[in-house]
C-alpha positions as a Markdown table, in Angstrom:
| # | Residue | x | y | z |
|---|---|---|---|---|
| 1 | Unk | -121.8 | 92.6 | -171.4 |
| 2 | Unk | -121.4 | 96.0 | -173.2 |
| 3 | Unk | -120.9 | 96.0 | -177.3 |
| 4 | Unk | -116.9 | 96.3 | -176.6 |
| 5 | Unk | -116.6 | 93.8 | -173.6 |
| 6 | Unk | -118.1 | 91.3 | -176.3 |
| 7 | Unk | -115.3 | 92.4 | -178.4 |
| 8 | Unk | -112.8 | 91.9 | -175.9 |
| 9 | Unk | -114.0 | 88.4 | -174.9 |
| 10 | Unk | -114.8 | 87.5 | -177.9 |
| 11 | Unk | -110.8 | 88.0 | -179.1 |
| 12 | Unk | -109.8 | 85.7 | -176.9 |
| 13 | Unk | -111.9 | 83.0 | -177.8 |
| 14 | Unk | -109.5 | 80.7 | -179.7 |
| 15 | Unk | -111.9 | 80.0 | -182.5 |
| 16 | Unk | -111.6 | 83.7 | -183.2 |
| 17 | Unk | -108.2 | 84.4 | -182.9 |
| 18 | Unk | -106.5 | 86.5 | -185.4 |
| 19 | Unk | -109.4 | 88.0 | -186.6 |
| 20 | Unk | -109.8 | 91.4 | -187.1 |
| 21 | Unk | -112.0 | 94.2 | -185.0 |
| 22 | Unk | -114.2 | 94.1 | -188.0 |
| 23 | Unk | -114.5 | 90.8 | -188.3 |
| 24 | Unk | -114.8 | 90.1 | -185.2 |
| 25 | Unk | -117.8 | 92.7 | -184.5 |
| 26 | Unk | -119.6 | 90.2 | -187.7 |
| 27 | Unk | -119.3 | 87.3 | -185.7 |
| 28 | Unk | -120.5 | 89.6 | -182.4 |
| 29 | Unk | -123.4 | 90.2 | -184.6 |
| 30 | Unk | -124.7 | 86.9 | -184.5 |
| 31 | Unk | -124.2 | 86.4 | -180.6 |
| 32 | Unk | -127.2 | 85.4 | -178.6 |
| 33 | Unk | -127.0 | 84.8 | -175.0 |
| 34 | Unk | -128.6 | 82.1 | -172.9 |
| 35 | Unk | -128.1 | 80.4 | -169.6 |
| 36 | Unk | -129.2 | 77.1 | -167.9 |
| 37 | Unk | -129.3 | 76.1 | -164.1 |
| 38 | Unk | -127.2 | 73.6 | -162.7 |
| 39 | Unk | -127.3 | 70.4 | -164.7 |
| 40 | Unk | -129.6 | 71.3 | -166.5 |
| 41 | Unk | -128.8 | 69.8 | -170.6 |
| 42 | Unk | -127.8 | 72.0 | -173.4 |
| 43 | Unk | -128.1 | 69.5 | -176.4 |
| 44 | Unk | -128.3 | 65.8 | -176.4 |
| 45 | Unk | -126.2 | 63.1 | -178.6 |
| 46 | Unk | -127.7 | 62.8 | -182.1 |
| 47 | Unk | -129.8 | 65.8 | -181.8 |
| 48 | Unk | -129.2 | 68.3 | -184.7 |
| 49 | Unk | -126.2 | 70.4 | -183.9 |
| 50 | Unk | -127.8 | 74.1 | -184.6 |
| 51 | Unk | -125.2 | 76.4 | -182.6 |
| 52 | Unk | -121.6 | 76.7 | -181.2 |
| 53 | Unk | -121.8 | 78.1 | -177.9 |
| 54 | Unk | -119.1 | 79.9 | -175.9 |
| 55 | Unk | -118.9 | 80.0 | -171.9 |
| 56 | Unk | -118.8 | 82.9 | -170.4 |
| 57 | Unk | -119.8 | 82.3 | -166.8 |
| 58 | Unk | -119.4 | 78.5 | -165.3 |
| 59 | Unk | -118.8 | 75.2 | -167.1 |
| 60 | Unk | -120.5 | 72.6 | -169.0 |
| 61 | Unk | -119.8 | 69.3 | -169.3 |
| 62 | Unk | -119.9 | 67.1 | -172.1 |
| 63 | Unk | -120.9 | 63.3 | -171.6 |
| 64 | Unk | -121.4 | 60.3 | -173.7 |
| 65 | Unk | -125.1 | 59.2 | -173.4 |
| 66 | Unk | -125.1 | 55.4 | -172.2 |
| 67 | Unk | -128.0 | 53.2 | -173.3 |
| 68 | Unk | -130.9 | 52.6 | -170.8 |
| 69 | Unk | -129.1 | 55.1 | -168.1 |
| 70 | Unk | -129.6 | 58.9 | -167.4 |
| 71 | Unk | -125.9 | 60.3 | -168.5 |
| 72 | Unk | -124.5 | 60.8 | -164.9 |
| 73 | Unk | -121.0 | 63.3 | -163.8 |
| 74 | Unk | -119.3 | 59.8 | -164.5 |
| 75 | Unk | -119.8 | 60.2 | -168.1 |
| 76 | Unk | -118.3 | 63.6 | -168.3 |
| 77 | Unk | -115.3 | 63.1 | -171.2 |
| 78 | Unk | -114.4 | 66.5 | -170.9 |
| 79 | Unk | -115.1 | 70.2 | -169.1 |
| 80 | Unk | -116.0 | 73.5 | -171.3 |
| 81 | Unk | -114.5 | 76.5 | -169.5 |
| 82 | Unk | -115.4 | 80.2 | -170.0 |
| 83 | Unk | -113.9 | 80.9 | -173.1 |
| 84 | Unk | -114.2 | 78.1 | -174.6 |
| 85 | Unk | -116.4 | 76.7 | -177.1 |
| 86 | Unk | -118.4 | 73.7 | -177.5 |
| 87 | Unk | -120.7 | 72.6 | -179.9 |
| 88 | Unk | -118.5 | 72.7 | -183.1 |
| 89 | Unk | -120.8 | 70.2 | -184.9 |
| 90 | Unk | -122.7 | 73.0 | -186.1 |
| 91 | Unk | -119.9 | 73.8 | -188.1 |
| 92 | Unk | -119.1 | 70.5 | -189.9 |
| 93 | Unk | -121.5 | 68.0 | -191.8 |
| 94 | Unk | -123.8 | 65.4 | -190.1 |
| 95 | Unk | -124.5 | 68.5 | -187.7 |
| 96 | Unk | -125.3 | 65.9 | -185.2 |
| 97 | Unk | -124.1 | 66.6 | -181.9 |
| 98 | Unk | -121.4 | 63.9 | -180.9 |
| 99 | Unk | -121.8 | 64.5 | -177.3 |
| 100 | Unk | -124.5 | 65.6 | -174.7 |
| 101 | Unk | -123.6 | 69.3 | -173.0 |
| 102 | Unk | -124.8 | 69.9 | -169.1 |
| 103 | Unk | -124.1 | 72.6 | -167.6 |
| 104 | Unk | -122.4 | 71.9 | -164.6 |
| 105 | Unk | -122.5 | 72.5 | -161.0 |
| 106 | Unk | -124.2 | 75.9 | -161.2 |
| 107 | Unk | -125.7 | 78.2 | -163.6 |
| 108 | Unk | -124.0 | 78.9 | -166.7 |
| 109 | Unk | -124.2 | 81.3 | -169.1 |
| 110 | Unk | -123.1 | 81.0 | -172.6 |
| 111 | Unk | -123.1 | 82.5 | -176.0 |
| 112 | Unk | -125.1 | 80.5 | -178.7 |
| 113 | Unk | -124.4 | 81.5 | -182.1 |
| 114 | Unk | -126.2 | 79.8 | -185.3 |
| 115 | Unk | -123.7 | 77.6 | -187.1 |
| 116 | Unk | -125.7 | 78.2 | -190.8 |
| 117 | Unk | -125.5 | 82.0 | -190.5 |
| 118 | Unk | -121.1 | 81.4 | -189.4 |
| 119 | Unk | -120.9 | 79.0 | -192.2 |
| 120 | Unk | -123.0 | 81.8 | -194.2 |
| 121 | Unk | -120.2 | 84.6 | -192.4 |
| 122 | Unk | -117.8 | 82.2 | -193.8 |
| 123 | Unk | -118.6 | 82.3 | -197.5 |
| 124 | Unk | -119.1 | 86.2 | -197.2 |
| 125 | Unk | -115.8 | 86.5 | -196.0 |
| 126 | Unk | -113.4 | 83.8 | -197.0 |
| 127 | Unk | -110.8 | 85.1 | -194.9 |
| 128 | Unk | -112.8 | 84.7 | -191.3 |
| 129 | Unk | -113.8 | 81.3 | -192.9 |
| 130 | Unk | -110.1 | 80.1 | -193.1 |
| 131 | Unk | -109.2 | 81.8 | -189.9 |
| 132 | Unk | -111.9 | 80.0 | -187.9 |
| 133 | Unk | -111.8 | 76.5 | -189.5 |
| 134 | Unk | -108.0 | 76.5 | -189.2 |
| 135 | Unk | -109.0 | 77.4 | -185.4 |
| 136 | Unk | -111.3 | 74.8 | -184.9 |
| 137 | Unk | -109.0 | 72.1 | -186.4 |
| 138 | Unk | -106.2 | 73.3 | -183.6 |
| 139 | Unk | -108.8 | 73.3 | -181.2 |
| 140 | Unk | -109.8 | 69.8 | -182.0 |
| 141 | Unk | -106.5 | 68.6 | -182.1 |
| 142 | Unk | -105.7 | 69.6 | -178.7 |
| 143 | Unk | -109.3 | 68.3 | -177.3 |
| 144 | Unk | -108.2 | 65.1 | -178.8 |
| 145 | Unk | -105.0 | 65.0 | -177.3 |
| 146 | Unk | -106.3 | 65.8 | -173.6 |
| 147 | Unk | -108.7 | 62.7 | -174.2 |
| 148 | Unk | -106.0 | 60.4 | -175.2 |
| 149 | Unk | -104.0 | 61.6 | -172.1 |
| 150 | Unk | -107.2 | 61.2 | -169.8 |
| 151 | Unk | -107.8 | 57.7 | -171.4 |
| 152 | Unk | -104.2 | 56.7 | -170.8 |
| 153 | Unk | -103.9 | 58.0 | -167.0 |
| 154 | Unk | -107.0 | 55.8 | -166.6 |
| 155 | Unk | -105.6 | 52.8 | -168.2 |
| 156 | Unk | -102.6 | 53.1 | -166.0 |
| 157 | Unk | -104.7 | 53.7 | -163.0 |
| 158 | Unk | -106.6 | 50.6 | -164.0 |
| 159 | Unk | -103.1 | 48.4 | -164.7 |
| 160 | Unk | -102.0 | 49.9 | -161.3 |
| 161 | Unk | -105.7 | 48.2 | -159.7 |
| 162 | Unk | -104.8 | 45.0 | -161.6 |
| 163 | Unk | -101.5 | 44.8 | -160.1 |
């Protein structure tokens, strides 16, 4: 992507919205792009959470790691779509990552940036560091939400089994 097509996805990544074109170009500063092949793992549970990432081609999938098994589709809690961002642990104290990331069916391409040097953004400018947190709290909430919806279709799908 060309300097202002970064610009332009990057404003309408939810974790950046309402920030400036100035502040936006500091956090395009700080962009690195990577990719993996289909399945292949981004970070694994526990590991040090070092970056947020944000999709820009494909999906990734994040999955709970189960003892003694190879994390499988089945374990997939929830789907990262382009322009969206995963990885948020980078951004808030352990920096462990909660969940494993795959990417999933075929490649994917993603944005990584380093969560010390946005929490280091963050300080410089206090403003882009209340914009973004607020973001990411919103953004949480709703991934929370969609979970607790997912968990209760598939407690009703399991009463339904029972019956």
């Amino acid at each position: 992507m060309e300097h202002i097509e970064q610009l332009e996805f990057l404003r309408g990544v939810g974790l950046f919205r309402n920030l400036s074109v100035e502040q936006l170009e500091s956090v395009r500063s700080l962009i690195r792009l990577d990719e993996r092949g289909a399945g292949e793992i981004v970070c694994k549970e526990g590991e040090a959470a070092e970056d947020v990432y944000v999709v820009i081609d494909g999906q990734v999938d994040l999955r709970y790691e189960m003892p003694s098994r190879k994390a499988s589709s089945g374990h997939t809690v929830a789907t990262i779509r382009p322009g969206k961002v995963f990885g948020w642990s980078a951004l808030v104290s352990p920096h462990k990552a909660t969940l494993s990331s795959y990417s999933g069916d075929s490649r994917c391409k993603f944005y990584r940036i380093s969560g010390q040097a946005l929490l280091e953004l963050f300080e410089e400018d206090t403003t882009v560091g209340y914009l973004c947190m607020s973001n990411l709290a919103r953004l949480l909430a709703h991934r929370f939400l969609d979970m607790e919806d997912e968990a209760v279709r598939l407690g009703g799908l399991n009463l339904k089994q029972e019956w």
